[in-house]
N, C-alpha and C positions, 0 to 999 in steps of 0.2 A: 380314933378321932371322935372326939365330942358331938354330940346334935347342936350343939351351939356355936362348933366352929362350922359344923354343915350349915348353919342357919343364917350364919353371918357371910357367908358364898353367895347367898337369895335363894336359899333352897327350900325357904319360910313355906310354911303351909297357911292358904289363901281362906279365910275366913268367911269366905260367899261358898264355902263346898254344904252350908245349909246341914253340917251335922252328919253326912252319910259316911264320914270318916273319921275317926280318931284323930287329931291333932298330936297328942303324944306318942301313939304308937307309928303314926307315919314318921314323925321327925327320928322316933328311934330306928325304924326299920332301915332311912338314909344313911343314917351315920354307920349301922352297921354295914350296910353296902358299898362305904367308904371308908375303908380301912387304912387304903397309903394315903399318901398325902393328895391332896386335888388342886389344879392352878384353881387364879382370881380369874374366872372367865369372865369377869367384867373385863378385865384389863385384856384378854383376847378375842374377843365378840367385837365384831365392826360395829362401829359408833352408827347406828342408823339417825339418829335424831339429831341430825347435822348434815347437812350434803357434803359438806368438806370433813375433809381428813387430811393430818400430817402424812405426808410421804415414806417417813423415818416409823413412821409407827405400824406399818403394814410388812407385816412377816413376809421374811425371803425363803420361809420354807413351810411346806404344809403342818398345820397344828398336831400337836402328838397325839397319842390315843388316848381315852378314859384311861381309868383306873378297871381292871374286871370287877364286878360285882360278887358280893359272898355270894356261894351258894343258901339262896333259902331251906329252908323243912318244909316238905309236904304242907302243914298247918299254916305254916306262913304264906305261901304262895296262894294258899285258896283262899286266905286273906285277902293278898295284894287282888288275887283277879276278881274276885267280889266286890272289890272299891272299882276298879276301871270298869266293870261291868255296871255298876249301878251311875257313875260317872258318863259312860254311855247313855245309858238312858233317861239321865236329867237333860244332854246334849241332845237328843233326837226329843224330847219332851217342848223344848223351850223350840227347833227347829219347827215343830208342829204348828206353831203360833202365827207362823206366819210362811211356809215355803208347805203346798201339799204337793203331797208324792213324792217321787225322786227318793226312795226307798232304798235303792241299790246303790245309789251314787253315794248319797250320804255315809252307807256303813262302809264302801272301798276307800271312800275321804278316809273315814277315819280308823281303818286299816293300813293306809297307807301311809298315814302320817305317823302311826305305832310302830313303823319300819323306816322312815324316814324317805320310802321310797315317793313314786312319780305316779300320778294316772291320766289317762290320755281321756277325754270324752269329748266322741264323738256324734255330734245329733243339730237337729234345725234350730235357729237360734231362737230367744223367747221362752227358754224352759229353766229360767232359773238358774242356771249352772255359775255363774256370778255371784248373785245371790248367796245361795249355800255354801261358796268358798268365802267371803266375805264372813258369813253369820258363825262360820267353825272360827275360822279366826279369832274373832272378838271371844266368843265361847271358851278357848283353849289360851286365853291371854298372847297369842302370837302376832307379828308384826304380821301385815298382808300391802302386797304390793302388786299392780297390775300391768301387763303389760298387752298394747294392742297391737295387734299383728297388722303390718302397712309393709309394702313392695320395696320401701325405699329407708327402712330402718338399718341402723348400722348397730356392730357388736359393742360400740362405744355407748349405746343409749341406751343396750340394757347391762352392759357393766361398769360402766365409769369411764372417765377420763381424766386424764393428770393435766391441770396447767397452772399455771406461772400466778402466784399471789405477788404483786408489786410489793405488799403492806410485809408479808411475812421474807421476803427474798427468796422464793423457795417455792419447788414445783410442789401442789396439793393435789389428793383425788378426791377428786367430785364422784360419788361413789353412787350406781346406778342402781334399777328398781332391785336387783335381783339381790342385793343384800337385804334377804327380807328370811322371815321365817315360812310364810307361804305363798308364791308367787303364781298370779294366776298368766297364763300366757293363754289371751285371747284369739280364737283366730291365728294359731299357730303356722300351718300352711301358707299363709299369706308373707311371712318372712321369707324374706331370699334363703339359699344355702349358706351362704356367707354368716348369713348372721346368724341361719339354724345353728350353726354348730358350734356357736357359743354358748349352747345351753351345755352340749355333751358332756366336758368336763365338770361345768355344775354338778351337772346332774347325776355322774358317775362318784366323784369324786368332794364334793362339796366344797371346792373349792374354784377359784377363777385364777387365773394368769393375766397382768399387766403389764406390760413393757417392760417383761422377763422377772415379776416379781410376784410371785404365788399370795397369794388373802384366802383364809378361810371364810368360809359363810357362816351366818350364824346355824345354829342347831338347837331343835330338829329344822329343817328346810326339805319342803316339798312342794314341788311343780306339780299346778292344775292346766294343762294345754287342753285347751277343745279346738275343736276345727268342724266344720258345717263337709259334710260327705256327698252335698248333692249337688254343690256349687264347685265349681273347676276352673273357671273362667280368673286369672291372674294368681292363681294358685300354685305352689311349689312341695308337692307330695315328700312326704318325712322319710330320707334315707331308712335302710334298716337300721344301721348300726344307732341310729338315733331312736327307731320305734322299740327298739329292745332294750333303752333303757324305760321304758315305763313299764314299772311294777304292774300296772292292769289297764284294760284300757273297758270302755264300756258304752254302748251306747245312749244317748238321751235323747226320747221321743216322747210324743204329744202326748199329755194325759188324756184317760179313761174320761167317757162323758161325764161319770157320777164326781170326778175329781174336778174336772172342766168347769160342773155347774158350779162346786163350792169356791172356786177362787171368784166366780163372778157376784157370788152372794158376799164376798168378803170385800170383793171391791164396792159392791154398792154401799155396803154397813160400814166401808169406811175405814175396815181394821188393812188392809193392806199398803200402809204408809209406812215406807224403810225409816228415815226418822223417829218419828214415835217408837217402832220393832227396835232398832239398835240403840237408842235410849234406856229403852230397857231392861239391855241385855248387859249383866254381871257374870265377866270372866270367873269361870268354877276352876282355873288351873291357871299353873304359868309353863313357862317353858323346862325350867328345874326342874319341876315335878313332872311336867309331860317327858321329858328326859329320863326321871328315872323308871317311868312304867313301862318305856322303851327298854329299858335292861330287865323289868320283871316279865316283857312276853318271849324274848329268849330266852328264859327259862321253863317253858309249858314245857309239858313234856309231848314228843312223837316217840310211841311203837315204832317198831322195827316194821311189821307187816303195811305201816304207813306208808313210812320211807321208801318200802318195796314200793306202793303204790304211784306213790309219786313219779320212783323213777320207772317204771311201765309205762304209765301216760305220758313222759315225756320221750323217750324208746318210743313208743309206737305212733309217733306226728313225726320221727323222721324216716321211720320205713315201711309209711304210711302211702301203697300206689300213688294215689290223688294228691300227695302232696310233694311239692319241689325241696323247700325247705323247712324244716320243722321245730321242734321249740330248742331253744338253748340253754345253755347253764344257769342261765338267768331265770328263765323260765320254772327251774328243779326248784331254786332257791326263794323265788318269789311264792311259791306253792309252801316251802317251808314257813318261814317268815310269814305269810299269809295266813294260814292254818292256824299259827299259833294267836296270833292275833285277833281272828274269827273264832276261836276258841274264848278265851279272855272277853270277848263280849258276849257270850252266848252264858258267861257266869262260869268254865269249864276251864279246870287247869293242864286236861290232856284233849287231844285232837283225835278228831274222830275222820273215817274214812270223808264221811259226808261235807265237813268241812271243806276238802280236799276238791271232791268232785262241784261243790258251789263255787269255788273260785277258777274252776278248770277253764270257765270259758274265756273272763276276764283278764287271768293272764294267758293263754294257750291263740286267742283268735287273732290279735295282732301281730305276732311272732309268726304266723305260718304264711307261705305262699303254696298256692295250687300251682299246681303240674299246667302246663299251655290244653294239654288234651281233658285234664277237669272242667277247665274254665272255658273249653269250647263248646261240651257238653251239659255246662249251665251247674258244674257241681258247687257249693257253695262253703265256705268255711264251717257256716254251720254243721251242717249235714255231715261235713265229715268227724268233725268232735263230734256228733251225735253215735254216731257209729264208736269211734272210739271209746268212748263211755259204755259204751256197752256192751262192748266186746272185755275191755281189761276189767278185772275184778281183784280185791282183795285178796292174796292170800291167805 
């Protein structure tokens, strides 16, 4: 397949990437990674820029797979991870300009969204967490759609509902926020169960069900939920089977005084006006291209002694005393996936232990429950990965 027939799919390379990447040798690298044929994903990507949609035009069956990706060469790969790594840090560069701190949230954002996966933060409101999902968005050229979490929303308001066009004769879906590429679900907790679990399938599956008629979402699509941990009051705690599909989950807490003082120096000097900030912000990527650096981090490589590692750490959270339940398959695989991805921005096209044990906590501490006799004794999630960690070592 031609780079021109890849190019003419939208898989064009974005002329705001300011030089840090080749133009021709990325359009060749695509075409080689696309060897069979590839749909018009215009023609199967939901129409977001429209609330309406034909009826007839939303697939009764979930969208097919990619095409697999050629295997790269060594040399090529350390390519590819040297443009996503330096792409990384024009993103956290232009983030600086206007969002301080929130250091951690920012690289699992965009970990997570190099996986397609989900991340949960949880911390007091007023820290930005909006913001930064918001400012990746426009950064990564992807659609962003919000939803706020109220007692009394239904699954119809965050995924659509079909009704009666008079003018057309003909039932339409009015297609809701979650046809987006990253949707922030605010104050997630605060959704009934009824409507929680209209994420699940999203969020496993990337796809929704409507009145027995399957719609893919677009891709990549990744869910930002936060939820405030200190307030309880008309709150509805996140089943497990729903907290396990977030790929990581993380805390967000009050900046350091030194970081405190500089948002107040920047609101005084006047630079902290989101206007002006997203004005100025030129998307470095689209979704095409973020698509395919999605198929060059499943290709990092993991050692063998990794994979041992992995699967150790997550062996020893379920026959871990202190704890009831401990991490799951998900958990193996989001430490996979995870790694390689914290690899690829670290500028490294293999994974390192360290890697490994830096994401331990963010995927490992949501996924666990304590024992009734940990938690009466005051044992903490923490404490117990801490132990863990230090007990399993590399082979």
């Amino acid at each position: 397949m031609s780079a021109d027939a890849v190019c003419s799919m939208g898989m064009e390379r974005e002329d705001d990437l300011g030089g840090m990447m080749d133009h021709n040798n990325l359009e060749k690298k695509i075409a080689d990674m696309s060897r069979r044929p590839v749909r018009d994903t215009k023609k199967e990507s939901p129409d977001i820029s429209s609330g309406f949609a034909p009826a007839a035009e939303s697939p009764a069956v979930p969208k097919k797979e990619s095409p697999e990706p050629a295997k790269l060469s060594p040399a090529d790969l350390k390519k590819e991870v040297s443009e996503i790594s330096k792409l990384s840090a024009a993103i956290n560069e232009k983030l600086n300009e206007f969002v301080v701190g929130n250091h951690e949230i920012i690289d699992l954002i965009k970990i997570a969204l190099l996986n397609e996966g989900h991340i949960l933060v949880e911390g007091v409101p007023g820290t930005a967490k909006t913001t930064i999902a918001k400012a990746i968005a426009m950064l990564t050229g992807c659609t962003f759609n919000r939803i706020q979490g109220v007692i009394d929303i239904q699954p119809a308001d965050m995924l659509g509902v079909r009704i009666y066009d008079q003018y057309k004769k003909e039932f339409v879906l009015r297609k809701g926020p979650i046809f987006t590429n990253i949707l922030l679900a605010d104050e997630i907790n605060r959704i009934n169960p009824k409507s929680q679990s209209a994420f699940i399938e999203a969020m496993s599956e990337s796809q929704v069900t409507l009145d027995g008629i399957t719609m893919p979402l677009l891709s990549p699509f990744c869910v930002i939920a936060t939820q405030n941990p200190h307030e309880f009051e008309g709150t509805f705690p996140l089943i497990e089977v729903q907290r396990d599909r977030f790929m990581f989950s993380v805390r967000s807490d009050y900046l350091s005084a030194d970081e405190e003082f500089s948002i107040i120096k920047r609101a005084n000097s006047g630079e902290l006006d989101w206007d002006s900030y997203s004005r100025s912000i030129t998307p470095i990527l689209t979704p095409h291209i973020l698509k395919h650096y999605i198929q060059v981090i499943g290709q990092v490589v993991i050692q063998e002694p990794v994979l041992q590692y992995i699967r150790d750490l997550v062996i020893a959270t379920r026959t871990h005393p202190d704890i009831e339940l401990g991490g799951s398959s998900r958990a193996s695989l989001a430490l996979v996936n995870g790694g390689k991805a914290l690899a690829a921005l670290n500028n490294r096209a293999y994974v390192l232990p360290d890697d490994i044990k830096q994401l331990s906590r963010p995927t490992l501490s949501h996924r666990l429950i304590l024992s009734r006799d940990a938690e009466v004794e005051g044992i903490t999630r923490s404490q117990v990965l801490d132990e863990i960690l230090a007990k399993v070592e590399v082979l």
